[in-house]
ChimeraX commands (.cxc) that place a marker at each C-alpha (Angstrom):
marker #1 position -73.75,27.53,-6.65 radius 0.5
marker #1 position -73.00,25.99,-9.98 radius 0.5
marker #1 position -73.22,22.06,-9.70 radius 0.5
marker #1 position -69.02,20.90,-9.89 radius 0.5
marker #1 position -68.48,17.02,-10.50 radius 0.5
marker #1 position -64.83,15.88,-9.92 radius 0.5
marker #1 position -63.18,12.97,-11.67 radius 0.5
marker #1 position -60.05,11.11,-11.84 radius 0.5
marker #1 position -58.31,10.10,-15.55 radius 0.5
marker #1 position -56.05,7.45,-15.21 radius 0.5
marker #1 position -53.24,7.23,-18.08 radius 0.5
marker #1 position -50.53,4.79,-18.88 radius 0.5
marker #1 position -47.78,4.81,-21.28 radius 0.5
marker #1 position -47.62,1.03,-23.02 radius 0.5
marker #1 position -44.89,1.83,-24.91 radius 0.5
marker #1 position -47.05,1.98,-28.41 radius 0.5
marker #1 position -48.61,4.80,-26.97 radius 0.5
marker #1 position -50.91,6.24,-24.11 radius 0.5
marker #1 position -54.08,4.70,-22.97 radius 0.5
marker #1 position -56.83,6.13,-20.79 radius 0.5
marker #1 position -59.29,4.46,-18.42 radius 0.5
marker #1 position -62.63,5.54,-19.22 radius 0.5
marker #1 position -66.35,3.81,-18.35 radius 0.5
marker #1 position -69.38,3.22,-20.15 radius 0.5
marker #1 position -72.33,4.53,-18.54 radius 0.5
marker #1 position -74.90,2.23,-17.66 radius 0.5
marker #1 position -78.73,2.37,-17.67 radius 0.5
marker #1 position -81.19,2.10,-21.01 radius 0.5
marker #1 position -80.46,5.28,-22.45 radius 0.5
marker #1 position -76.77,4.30,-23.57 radius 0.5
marker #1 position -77.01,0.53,-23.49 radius 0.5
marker #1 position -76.76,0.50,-27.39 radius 0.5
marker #1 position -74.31,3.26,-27.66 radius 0.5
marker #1 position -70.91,3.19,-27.69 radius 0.5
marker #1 position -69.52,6.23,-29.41 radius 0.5
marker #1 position -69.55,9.32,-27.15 radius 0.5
marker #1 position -70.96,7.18,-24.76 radius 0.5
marker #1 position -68.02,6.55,-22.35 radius 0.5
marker #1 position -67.12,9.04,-19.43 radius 0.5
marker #1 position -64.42,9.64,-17.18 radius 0.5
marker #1 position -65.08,7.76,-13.60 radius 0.5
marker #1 position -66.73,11.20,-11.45 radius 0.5
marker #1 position -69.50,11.93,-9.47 radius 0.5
marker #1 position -71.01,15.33,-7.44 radius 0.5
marker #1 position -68.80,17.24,-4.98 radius 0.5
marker #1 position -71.15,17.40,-2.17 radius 0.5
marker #1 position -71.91,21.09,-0.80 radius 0.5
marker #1 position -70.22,20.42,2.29 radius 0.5
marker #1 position -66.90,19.31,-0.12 radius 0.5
marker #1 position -63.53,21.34,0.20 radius 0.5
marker #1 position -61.21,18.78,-0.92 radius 0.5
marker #1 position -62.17,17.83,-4.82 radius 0.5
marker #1 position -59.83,15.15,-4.82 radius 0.5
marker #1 position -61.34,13.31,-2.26 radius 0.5
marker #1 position -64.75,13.46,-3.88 radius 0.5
marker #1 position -63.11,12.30,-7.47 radius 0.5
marker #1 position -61.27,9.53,-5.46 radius 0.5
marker #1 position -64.65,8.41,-3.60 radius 0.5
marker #1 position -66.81,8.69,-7.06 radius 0.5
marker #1 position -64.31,6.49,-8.89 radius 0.5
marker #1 position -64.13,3.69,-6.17 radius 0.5
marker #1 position -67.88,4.10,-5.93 radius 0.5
marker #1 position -68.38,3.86,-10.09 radius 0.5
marker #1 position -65.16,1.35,-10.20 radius 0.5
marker #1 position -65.88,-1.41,-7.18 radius 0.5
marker #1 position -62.33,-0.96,-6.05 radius 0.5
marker #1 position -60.15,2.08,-4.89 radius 0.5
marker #1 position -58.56,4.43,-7.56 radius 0.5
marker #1 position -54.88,3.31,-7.51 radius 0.5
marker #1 position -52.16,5.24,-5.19 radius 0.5
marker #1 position -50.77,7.98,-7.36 radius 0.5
marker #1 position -49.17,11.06,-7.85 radius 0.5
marker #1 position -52.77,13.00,-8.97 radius 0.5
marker #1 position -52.42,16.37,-10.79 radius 0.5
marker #1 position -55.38,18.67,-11.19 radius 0.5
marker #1 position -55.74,18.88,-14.96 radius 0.5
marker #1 position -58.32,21.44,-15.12 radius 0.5
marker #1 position -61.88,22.06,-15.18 radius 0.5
marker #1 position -64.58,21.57,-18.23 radius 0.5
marker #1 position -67.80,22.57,-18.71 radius 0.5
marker #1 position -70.03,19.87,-19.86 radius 0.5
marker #1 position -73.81,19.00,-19.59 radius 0.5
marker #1 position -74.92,22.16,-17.65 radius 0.5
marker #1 position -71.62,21.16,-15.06 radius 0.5
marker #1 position -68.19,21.89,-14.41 radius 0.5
marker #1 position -66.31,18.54,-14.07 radius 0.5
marker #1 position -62.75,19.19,-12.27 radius 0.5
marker #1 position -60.65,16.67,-13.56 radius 0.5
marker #1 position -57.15,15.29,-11.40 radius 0.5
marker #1 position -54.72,13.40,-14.05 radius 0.5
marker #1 position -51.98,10.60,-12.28 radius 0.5
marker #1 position -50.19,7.80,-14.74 radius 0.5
marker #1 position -50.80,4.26,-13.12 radius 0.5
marker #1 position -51.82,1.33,-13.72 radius 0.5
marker #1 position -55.27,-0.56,-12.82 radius 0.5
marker #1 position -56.44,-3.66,-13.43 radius 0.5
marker #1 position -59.65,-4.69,-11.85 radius 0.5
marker #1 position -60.88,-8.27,-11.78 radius 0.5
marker #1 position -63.98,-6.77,-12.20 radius 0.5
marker #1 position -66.08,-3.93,-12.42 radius 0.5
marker #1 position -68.58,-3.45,-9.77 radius 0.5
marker #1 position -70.48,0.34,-9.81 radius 0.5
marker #1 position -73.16,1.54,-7.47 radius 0.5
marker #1 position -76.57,1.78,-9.01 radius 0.5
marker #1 position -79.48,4.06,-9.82 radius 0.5
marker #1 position -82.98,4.02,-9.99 radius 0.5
marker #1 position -85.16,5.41,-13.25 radius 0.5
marker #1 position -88.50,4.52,-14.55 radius 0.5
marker #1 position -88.24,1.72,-17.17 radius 0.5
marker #1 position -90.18,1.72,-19.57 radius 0.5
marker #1 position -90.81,5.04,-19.29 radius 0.5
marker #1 position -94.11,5.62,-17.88 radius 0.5
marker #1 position -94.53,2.36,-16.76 radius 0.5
marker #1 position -94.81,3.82,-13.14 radius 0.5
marker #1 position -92.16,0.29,-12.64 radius 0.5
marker #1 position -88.82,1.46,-10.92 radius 0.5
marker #1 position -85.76,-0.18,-12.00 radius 0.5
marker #1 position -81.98,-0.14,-10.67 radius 0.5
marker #1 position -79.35,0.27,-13.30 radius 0.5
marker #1 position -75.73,0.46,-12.52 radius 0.5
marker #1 position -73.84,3.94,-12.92 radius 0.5
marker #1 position -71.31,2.43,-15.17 radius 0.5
marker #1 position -71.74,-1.49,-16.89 radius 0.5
marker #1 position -68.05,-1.18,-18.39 radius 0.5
marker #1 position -64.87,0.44,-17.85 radius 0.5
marker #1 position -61.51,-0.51,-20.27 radius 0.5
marker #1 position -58.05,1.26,-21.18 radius 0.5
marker #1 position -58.48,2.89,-24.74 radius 0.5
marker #1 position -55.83,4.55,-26.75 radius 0.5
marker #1 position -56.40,8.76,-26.73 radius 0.5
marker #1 position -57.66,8.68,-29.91 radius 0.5
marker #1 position -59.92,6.04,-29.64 radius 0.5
marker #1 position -61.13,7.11,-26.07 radius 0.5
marker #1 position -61.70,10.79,-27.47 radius 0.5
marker #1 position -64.24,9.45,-29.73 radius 0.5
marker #1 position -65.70,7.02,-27.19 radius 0.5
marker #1 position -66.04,9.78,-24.86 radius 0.5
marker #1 position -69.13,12.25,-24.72 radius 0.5
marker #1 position -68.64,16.00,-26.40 radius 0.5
marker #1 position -68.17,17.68,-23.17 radius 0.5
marker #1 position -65.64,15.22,-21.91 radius 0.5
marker #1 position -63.73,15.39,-24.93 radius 0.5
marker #1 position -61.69,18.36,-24.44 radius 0.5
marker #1 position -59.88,15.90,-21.16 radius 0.5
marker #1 position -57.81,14.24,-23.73 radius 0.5
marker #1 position -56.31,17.64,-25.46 radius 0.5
marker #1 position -55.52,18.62,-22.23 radius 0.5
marker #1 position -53.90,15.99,-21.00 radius 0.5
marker #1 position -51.77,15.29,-24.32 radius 0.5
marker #1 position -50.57,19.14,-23.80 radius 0.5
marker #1 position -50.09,18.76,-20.26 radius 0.5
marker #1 position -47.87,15.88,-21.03 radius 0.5
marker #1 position -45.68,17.24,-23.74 radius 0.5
marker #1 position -44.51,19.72,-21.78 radius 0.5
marker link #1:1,2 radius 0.2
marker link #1:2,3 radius 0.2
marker link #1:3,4 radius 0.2
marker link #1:4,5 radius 0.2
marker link #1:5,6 radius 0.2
marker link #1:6,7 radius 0.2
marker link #1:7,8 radius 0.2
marker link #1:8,9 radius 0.2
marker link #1:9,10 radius 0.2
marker link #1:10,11 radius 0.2
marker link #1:11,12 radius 0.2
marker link #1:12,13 radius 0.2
marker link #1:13,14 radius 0.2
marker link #1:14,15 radius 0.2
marker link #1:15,16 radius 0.2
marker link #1:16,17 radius 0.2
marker link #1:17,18 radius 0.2
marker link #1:18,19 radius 0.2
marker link #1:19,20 radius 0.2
marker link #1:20,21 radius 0.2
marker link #1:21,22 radius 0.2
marker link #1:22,23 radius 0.2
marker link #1:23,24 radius 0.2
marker link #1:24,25 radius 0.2
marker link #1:25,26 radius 0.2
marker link #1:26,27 radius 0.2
marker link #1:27,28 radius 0.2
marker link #1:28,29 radius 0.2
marker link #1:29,30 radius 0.2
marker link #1:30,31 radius 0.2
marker link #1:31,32 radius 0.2
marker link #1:32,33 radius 0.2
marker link #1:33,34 radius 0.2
marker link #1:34,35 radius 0.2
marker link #1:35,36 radius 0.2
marker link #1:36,37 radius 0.2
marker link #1:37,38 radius 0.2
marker link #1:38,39 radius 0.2
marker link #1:39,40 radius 0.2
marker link #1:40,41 radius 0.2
marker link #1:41,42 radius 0.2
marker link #1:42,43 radius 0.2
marker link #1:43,44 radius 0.2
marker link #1:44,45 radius 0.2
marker link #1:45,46 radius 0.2
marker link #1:46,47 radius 0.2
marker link #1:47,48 radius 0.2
marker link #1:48,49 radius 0.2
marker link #1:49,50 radius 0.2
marker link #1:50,51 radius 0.2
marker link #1:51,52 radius 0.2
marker link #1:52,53 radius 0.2
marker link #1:53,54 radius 0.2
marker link #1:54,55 radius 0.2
marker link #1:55,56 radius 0.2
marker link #1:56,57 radius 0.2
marker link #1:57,58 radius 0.2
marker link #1:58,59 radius 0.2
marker link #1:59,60 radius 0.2
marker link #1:60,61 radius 0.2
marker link #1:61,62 radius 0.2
marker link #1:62,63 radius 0.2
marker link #1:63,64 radius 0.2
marker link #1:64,65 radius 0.2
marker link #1:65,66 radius 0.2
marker link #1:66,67 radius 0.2
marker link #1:67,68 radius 0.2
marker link #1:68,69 radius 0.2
marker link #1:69,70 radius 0.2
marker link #1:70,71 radius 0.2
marker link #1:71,72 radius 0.2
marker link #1:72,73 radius 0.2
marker link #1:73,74 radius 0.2
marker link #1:74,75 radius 0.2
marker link #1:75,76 radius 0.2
marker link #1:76,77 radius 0.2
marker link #1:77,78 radius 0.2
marker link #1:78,79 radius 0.2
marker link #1:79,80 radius 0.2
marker link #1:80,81 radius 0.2
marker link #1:81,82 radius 0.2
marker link #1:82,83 radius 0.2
marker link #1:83,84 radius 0.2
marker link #1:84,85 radius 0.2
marker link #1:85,86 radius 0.2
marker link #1:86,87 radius 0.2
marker link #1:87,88 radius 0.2
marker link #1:88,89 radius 0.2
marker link #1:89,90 radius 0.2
marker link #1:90,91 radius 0.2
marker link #1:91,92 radius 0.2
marker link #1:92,93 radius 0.2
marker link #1:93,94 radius 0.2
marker link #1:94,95 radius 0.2
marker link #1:95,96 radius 0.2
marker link #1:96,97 radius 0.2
marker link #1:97,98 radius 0.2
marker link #1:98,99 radius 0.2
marker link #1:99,100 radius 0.2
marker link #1:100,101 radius 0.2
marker link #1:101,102 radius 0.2
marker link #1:102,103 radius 0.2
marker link #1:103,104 radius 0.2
marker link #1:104,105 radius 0.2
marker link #1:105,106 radius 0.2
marker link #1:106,107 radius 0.2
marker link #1:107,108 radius 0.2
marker link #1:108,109 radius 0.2
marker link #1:109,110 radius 0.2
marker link #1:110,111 radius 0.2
marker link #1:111,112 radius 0.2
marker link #1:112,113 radius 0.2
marker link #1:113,114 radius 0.2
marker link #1:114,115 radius 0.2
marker link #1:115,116 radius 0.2
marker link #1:116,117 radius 0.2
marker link #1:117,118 radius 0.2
marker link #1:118,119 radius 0.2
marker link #1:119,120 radius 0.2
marker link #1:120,121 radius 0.2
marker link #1:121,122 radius 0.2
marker link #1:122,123 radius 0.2
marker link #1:123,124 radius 0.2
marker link #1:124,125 radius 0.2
marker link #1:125,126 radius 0.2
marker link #1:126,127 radius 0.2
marker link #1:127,128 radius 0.2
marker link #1:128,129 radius 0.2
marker link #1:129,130 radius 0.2
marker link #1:130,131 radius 0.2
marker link #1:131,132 radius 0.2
marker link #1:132,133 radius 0.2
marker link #1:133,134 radius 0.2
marker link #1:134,135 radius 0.2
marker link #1:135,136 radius 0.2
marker link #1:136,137 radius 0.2
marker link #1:137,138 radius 0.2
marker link #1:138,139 radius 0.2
marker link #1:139,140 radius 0.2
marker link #1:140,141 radius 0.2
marker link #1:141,142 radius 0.2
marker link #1:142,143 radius 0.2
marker link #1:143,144 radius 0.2
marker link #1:144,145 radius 0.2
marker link #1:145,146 radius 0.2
marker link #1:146,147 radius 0.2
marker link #1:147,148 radius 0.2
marker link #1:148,149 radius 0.2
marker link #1:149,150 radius 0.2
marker link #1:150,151 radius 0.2
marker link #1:151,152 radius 0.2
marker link #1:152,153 radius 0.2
marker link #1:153,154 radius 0.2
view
């Protein structure tokens, strides 16, 4: 079975335009990136998964530190990017964390060190204007922001 993630893209219009809420993943590899290294808040359906939405809702409270806001989500399709398909669910709301607080992971740092470190999933998360967020996103993940641009002209 191909490996699905599921994530949830908050929008908001601010009145000079629509913003997305997008993260910055965390760990050594992209601590000194910034461009296309910011993702949409998702994580693995688990096998056992039926309900996509409910594993998008869990990954971003787990990658967030607080509950995705109550919304009207719409599926907005599904991507292919890095080897996965990434089923995306779209809702305009508003979030404003106090602060961000993701789960963690552990990788070898320095690399062959044989010394384990934790890193968190995601060490920021921010509103960003479409165009700016389609450049801070990675390749794969870019394609989110067409769709949700079309989706919302029509």
């Amino acid at each position: 079975m191909p490996v699905r993630s599921a994530a949830i893209l908050l929008h908001r219009d601010t009145g000079a335009g629509r913003e997305v809420w997008i993260a910055h993943m965390g760990g050594p590899f992209w601590a000194r990136k910034d461009d296309g290294a910011w993702s949409l808040p998702k994580g693995l359906v688990e096998r056992d998964e039926t309900d996509e939405l409910t594993a998008a809702l869990r990954e971003f409270a787990e990658e967030m530190g607080s509950p995705a806001p109550d919304a009207a989500y719409e599926k907005l399709g599904e991507f292919r990017a890095s080897g996965k398909t990434i089923v995306v669910f779209a809702a305009e709301a508003s979030f404003d964390p106090a602060e961000i607080v993701s789960n963690t992971f552990e990788v070898e740092w320095p690399p062959r060190s044989g010394r384990m470190q934790a890193f968190p999933e995601v060490d920021a998360a921010r509103w960003f204007p479409v165009e700016d967020a389609r450049r801070k996103l990675t390749k794969g993940q870019q394609p989110v922001i067409d769709a949700l641009l079309a989706t919302l002209a029509r």
